[in-house]
N, C-alpha and C positions, 0 to 999 in steps of 0.2 A: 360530443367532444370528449375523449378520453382529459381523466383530470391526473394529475403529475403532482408530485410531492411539492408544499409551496415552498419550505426554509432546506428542507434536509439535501446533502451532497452525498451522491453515492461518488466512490473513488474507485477506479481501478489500475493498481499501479504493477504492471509486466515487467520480469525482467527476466534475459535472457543471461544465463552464463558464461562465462567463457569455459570452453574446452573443459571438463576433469575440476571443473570448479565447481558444480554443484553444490555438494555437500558444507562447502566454508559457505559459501552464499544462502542457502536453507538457516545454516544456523547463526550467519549474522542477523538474517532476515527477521529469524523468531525473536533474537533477544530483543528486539524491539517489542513485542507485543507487551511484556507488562508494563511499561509507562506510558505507552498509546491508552491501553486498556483503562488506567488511571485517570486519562483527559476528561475533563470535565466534558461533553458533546461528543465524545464520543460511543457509536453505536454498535459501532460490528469493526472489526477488525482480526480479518479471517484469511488465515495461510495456506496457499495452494500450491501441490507440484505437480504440474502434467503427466498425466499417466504414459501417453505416447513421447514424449520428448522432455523426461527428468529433468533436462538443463533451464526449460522456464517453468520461472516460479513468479504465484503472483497476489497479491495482497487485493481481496474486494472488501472495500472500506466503506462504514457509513458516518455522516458524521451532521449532529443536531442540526447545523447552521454552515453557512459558507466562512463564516468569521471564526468557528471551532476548526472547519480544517484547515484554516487559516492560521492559526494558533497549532497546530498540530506542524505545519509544514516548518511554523520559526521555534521549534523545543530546540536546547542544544543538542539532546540526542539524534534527530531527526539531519537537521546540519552535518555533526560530527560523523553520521553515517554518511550522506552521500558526497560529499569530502575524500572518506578514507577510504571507503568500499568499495565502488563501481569502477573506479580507475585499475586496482587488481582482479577482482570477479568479475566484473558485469561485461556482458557484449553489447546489450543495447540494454534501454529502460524506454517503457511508456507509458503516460500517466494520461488515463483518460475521466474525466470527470462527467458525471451523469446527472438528470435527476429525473428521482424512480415516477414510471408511467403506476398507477393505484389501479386496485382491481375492482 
């Protein structure tokens, strides 16, 4: 039986641009990483842009505990982002949650 990480959540959270929004969307994106970065439980939080299709961009997140990215999802940053952001830049978002299979 393959064994799986027992506390930690991997995250991955996709987002599609709208049209020529890219580049506002990359660097809303990034301003997030130093307070993320800061969370206590937090382990990776690492920014991607498609090499075939610029327009999605996408966050693979790791995080100590379910209760850390729990705590990550209520920061007011975190709110205040997807609030203000997605409704101008984003085309779609989706957040899929994992937990990593161990080698």
């Amino acid at each position: 039986m393959l064994k799986k990480a027992e506390k930690e959540i991997v995250c991955v959270a996709q987002f599609k641009a709208k049209e020529g929004k890219e580049a506002e969307l990359l660097l809303a994106l990034h301003g997030l990483i130093p307070a993320t970065c800061r969370e206590e439980g937090t382990i990776r939080y690492e920014l991607n842009q498609a090499i075939e299709d610029p327009r999605t961009i996408t966050f693979i997140e790791k995080y100590a505990s379910q209760e850390a990215f729990d705590y990550h999802c209520s920061t007011p940053y975190i709110k205040d982002f997807f609030d203000r952001v997605p409704p101008k830049l984003v085309e779609t978002v989706v957040v899929t949650l994992y937990k990593e299979v161990l080698p």
